[in-house]
PASEBA-1860 file (N, C-alpha, C; in nm, 3 decimals):
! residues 200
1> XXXXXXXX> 8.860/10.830/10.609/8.928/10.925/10.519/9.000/10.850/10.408 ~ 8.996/10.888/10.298/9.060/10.853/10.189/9.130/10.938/10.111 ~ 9.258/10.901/10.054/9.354/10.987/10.040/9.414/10.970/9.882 ~ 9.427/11.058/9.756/9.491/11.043/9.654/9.622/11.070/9.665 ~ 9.714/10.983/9.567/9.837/10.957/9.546/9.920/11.032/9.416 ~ 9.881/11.134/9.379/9.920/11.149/9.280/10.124/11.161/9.207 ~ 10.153/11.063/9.155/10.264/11.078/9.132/10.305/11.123/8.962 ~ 10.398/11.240/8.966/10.442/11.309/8.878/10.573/11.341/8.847
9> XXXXXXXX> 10.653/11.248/8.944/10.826/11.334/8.929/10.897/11.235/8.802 ~ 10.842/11.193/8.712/10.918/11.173/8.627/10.957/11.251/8.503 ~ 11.049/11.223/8.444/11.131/11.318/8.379/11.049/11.295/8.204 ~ 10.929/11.264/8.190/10.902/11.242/8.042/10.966/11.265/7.968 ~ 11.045/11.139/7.948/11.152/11.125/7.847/11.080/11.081/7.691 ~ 10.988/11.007/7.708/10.904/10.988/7.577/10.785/11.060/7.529 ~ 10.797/11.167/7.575/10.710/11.327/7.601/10.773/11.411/7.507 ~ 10.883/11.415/7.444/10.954/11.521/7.389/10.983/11.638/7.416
17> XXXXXXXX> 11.002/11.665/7.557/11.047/11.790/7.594/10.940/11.839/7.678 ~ 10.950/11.888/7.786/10.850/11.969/7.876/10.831/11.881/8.024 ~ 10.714/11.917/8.140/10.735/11.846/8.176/10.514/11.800/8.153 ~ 10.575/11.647/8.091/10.367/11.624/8.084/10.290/11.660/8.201 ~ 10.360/11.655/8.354/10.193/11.678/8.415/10.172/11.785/8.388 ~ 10.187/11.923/8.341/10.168/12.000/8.299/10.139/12.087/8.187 ~ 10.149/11.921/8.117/10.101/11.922/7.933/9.941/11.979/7.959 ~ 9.945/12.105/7.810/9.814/12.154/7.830/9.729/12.040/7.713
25> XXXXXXXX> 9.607/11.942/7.839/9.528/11.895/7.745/9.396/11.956/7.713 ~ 9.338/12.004/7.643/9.238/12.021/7.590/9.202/12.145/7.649 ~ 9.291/12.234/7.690/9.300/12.388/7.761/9.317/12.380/7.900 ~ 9.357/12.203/7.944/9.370/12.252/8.127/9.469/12.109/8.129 ~ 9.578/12.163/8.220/9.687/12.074/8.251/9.667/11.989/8.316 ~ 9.746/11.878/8.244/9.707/11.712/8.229/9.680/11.678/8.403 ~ 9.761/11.754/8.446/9.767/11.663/8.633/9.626/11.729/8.667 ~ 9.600/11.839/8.647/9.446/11.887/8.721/9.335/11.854/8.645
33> XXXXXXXX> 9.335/11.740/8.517/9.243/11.665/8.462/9.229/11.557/8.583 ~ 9.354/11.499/8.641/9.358/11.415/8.712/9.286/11.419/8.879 ~ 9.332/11.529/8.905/9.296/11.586/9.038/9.154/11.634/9.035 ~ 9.106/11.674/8.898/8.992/11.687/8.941/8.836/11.603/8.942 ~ 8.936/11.477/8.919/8.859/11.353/8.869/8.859/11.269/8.993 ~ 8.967/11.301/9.047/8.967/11.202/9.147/8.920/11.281/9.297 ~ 8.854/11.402/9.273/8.816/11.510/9.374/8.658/11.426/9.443 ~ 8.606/11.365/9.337/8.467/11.298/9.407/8.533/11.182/9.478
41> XXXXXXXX> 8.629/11.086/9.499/8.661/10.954/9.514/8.717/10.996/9.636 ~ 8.791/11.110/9.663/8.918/11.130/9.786/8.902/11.211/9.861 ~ 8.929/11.259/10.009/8.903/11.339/10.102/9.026/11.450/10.132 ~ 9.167/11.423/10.055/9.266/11.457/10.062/9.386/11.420/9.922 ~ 9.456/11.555/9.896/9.545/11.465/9.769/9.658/11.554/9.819 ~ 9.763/11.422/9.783/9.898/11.429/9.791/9.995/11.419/9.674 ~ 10.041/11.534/9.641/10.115/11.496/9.500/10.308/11.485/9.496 ~ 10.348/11.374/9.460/10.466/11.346/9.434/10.518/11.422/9.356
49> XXXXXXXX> 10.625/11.511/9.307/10.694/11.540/9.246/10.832/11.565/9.306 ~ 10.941/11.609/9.179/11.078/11.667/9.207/11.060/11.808/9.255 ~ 11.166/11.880/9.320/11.123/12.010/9.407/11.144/12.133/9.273 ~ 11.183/12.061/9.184/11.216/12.186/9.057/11.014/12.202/8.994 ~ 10.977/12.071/9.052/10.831/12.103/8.970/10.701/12.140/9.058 ~ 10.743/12.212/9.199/10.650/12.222/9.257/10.589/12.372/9.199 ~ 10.676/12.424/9.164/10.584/12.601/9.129/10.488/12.600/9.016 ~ 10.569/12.471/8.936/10.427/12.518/8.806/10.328/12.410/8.861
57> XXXXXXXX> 10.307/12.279/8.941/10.226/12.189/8.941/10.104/12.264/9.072 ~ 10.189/12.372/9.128/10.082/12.452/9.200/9.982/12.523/9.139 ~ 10.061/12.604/9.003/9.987/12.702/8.962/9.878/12.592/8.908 ~ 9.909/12.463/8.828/9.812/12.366/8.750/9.706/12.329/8.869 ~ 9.726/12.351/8.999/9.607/12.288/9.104/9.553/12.398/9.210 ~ 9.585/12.519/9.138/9.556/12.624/9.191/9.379/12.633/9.247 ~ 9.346/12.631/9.351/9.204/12.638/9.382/9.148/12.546/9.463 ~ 9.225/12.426/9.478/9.207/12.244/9.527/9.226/12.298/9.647
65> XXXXXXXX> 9.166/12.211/9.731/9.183/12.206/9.861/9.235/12.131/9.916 ~ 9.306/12.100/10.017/9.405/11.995/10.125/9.467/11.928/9.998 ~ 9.604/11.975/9.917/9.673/11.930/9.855/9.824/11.965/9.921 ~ 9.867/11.839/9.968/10.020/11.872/10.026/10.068/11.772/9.897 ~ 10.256/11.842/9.883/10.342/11.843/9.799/10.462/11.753/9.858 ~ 10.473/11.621/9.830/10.563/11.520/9.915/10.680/11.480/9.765 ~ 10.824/11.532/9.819/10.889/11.581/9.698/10.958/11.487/9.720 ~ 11.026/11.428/9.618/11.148/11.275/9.575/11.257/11.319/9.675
73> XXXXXXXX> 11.231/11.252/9.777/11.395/11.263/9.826/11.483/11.190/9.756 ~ 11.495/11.099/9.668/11.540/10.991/9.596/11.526/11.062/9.432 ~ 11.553/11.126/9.422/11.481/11.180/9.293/11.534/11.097/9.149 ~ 11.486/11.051/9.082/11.509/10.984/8.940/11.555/10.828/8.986 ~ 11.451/10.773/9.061/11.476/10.655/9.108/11.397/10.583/9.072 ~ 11.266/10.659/8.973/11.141/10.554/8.906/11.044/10.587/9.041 ~ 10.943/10.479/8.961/10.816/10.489/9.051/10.791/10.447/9.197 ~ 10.894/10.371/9.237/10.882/10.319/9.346/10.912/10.416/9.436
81> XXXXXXXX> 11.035/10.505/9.452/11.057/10.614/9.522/10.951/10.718/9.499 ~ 10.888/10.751/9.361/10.797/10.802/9.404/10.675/10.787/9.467 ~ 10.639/10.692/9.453/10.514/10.622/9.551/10.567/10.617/9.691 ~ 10.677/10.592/9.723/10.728/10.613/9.896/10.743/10.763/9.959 ~ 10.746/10.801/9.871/10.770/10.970/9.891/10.631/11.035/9.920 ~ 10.507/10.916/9.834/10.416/10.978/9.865/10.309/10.993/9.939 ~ 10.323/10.784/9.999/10.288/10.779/10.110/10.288/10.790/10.211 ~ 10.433/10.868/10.232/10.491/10.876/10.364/10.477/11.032/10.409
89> XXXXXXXX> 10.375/11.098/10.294/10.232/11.196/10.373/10.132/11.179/10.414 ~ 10.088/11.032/10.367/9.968/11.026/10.379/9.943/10.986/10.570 ~ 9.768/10.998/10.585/9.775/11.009/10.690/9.617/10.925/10.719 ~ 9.576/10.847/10.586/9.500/10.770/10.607/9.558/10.639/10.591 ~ 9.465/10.528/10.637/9.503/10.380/10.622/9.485/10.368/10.494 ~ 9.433/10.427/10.347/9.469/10.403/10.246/9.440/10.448/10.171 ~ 9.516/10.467/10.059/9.537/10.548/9.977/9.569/10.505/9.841 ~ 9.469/10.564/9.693/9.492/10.494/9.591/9.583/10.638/9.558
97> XXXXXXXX> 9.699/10.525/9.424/9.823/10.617/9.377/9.767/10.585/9.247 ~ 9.729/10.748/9.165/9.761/10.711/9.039/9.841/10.848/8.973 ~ 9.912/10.800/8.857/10.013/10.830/8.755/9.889/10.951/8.694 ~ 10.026/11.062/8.682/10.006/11.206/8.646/9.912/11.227/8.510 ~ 9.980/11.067/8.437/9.950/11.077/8.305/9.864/10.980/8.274 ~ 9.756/11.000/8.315/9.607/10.896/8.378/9.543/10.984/8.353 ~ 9.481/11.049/8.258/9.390/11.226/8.265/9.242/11.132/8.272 ~ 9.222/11.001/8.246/9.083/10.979/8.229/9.062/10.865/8.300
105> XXXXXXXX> 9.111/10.906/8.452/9.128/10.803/8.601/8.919/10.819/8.600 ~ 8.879/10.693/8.629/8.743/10.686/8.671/8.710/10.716/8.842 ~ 8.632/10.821/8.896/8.618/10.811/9.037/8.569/10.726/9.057 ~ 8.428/10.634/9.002/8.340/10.552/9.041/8.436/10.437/9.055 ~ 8.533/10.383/8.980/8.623/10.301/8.970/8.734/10.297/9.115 ~ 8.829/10.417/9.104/8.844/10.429/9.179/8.787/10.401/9.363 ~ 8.661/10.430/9.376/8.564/10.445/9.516/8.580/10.235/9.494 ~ 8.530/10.221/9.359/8.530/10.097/9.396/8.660/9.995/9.424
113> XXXXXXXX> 8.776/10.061/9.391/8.924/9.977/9.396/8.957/10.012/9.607 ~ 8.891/10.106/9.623/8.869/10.103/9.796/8.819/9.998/9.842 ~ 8.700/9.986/9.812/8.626/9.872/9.882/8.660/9.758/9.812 ~ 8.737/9.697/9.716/8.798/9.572/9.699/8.943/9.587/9.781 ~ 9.005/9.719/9.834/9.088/9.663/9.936/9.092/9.652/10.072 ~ 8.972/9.724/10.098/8.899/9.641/10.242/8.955/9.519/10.297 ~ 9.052/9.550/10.417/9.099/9.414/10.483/9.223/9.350/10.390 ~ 9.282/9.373/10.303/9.413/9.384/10.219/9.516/9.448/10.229
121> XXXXXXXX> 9.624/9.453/10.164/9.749/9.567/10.160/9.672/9.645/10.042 ~ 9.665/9.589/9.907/9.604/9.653/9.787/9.503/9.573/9.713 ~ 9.471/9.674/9.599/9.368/9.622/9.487/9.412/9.659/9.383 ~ 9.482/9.591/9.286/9.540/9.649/9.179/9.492/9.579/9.062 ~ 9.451/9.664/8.939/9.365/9.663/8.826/9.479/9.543/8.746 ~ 9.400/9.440/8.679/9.466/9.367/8.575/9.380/9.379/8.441 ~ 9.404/9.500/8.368/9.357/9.459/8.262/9.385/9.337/8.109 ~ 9.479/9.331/8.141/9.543/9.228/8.057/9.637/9.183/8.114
129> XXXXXXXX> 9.749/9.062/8.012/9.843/9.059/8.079/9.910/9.120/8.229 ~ 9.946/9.215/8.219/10.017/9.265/8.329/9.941/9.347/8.424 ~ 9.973/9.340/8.553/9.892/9.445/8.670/9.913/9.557/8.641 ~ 9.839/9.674/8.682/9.850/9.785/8.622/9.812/9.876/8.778 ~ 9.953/9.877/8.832/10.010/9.896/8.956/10.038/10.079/8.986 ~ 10.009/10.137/8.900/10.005/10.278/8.894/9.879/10.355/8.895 ~ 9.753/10.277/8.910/9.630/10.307/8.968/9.603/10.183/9.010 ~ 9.618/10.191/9.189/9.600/10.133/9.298/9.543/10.152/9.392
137> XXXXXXXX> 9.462/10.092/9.466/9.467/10.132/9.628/9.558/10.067/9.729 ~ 9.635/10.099/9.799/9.698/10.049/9.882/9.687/10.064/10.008 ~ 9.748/9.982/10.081/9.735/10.035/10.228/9.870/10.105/10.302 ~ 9.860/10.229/10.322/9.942/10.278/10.321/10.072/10.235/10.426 ~ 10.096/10.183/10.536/10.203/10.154/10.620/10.295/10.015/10.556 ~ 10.188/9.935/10.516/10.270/9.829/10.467/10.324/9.859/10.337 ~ 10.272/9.906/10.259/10.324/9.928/10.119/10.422/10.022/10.094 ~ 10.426/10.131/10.229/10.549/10.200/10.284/10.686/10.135/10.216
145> XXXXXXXX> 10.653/10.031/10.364/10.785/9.906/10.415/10.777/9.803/10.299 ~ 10.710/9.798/10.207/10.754/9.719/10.087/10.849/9.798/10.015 ~ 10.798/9.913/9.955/10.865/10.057/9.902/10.996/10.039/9.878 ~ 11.023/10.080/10.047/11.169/10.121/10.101/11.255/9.983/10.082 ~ 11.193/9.856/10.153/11.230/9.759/10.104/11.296/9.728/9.952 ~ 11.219/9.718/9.869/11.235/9.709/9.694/11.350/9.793/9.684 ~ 11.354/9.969/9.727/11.436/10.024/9.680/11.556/9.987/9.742 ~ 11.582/9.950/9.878/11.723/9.900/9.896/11.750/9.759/9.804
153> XXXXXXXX> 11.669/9.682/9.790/11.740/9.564/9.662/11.752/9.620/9.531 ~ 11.744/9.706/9.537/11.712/9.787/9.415/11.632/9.779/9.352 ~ 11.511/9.744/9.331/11.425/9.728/9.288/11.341/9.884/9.231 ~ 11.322/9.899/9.137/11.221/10.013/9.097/11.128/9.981/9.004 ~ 11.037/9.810/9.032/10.936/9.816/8.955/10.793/9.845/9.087 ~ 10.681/9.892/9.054/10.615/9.861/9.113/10.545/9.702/9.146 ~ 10.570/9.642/9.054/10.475/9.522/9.013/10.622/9.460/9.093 ~ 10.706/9.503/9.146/10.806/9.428/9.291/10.778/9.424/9.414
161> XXXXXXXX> 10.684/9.546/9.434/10.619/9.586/9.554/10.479/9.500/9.563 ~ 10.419/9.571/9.482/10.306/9.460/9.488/10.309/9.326/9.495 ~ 10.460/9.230/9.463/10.426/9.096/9.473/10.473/9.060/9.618 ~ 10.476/9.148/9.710/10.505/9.162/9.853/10.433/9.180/9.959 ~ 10.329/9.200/9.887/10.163/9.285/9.962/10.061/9.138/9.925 ~ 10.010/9.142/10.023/9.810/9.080/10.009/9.751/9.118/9.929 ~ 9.780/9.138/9.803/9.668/9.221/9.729/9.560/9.120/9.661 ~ 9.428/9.207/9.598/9.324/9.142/9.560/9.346/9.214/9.381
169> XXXXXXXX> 9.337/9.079/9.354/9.376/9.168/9.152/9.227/9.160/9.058 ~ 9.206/9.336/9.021/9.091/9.319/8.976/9.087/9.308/8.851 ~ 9.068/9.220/8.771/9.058/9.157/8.615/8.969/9.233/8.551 ~ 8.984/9.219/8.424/8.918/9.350/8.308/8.796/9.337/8.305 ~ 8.729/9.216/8.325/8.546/9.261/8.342/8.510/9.288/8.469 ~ 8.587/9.294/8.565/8.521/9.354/8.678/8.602/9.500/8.654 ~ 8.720/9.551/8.592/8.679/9.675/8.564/8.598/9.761/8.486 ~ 8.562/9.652/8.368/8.428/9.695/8.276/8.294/9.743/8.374
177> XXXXXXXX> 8.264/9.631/8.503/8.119/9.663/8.536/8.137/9.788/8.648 ~ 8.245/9.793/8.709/8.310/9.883/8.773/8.332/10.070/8.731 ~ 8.358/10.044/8.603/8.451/10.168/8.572/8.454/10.171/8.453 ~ 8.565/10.179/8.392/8.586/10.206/8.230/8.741/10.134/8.212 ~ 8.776/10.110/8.104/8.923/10.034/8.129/8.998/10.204/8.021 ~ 8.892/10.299/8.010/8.993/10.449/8.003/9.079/10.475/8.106 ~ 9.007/10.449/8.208/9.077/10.499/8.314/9.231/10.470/8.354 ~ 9.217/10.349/8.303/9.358/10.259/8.267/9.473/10.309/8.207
185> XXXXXXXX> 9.430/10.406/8.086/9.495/10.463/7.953/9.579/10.539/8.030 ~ 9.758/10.606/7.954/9.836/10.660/8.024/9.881/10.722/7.899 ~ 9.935/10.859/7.927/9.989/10.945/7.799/10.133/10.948/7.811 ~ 10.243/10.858/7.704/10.308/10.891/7.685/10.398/10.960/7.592 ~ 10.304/11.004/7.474/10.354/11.089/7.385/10.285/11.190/7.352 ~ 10.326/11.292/7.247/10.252/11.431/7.244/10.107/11.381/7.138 ~ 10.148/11.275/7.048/10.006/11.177/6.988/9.930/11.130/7.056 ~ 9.981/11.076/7.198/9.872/10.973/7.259/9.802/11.106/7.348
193> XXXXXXXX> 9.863/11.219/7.345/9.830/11.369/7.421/9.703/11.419/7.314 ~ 9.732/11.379/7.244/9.622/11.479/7.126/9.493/11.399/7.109 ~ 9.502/11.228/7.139/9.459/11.145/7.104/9.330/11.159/7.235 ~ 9.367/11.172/7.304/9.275/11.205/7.460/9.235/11.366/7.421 ~ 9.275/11.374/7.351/9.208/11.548/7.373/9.098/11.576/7.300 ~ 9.122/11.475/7.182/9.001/11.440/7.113/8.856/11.407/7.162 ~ 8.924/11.311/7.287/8.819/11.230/7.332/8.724/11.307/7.401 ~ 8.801/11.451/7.490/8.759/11.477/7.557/8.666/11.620/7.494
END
């Protein structure tokens, strides 16, 4: 069984008002671009949010099947609490987490960031410089106890968690032969919103 991570409880502050997973892109809201992309890759999805955003992120996934709602107990603590919030539904040995605002997540990519974490904690995409720790596969118990860990030092980067885990880092031409490095792309403004809508 394989399980999606979807995390959404942030407050899009560089969004200008609203909340984005529920930005309408191209006539269908940004998180169920996501969910329904990652519907071939996963057997189960779990979505992170704050409890103020579960009524509209329902109506946006209205129709999905086996979608449970694992809400910030920690709320506005960054990504790390939300990724703990969200594994700690999950109920497979692993589970890739990606960000709300990912509308053009690759499944084939995805299926393949599974089987590079085969026998690992994770597999996390390096397209350039920096890991790109918000479409992951992880393994869910240990990356738990990294989580919770980070957040008592306080920590709220992901790329804190991950340097705590076994992971296998997949570099930009093996996401080229893999996937697409779109999948990579993340919307944080109502331009970079229009800019994907184009695409699509």
């Amino acid at each position: 069984m394989r399980t999606g991570v979807v995390v959404a409880g942030g407050r899009s502050t560089r969004f200008g008002g609203g909340d984005k997973a529920v930005a309408d892109l191209a006539g269908t809201p940004m998180i169920r671009r996501v969910a329904d992309r990652l519907d071939d890759a996963v057997d189960a999805l779990v979505v992170n949010c704050r409890e103020d955003q579960v009524p509209s992120i329902e109506v946006a996934l209205e129709g999905l099947d086996d979608v449970t709602f694992a809400t910030d107990e920690r709320p506005d603590e960054g990504p790390v609490a939300g990724v703990a919030a969200g594994l700690d539904a999950v109920e497979s040995e692993y589970a890739v987490v990606v960000a709300c605002d990912m509308p053009l997540v690759d499944p084939s990519f995805v299926t393949y960031l599974f089987e590079r974490a085969r026998g690992r904690d994770a597999a996390v995409p390096q397209p350039d410089e920096w890991l790109q720790p918000a479409q992951a596969v992880y393994r869910t118990e240990p990356t738990l106890a990294a989580c919770r860990s980070a957040l008592d030092r306080g920590e709220r980067r992901l790329r804190d968690v991950v340097a705590e885990l076994e992971h296998a880092v997949v570099e930009r031409e093996e996401i080229r032969r893999h996937g697409s490095l779109a999948s990579l792309e993340n919307v944080n403004t109502p331009a970079e919103l229009d800019a994907v809508a184009t695409r699509l």
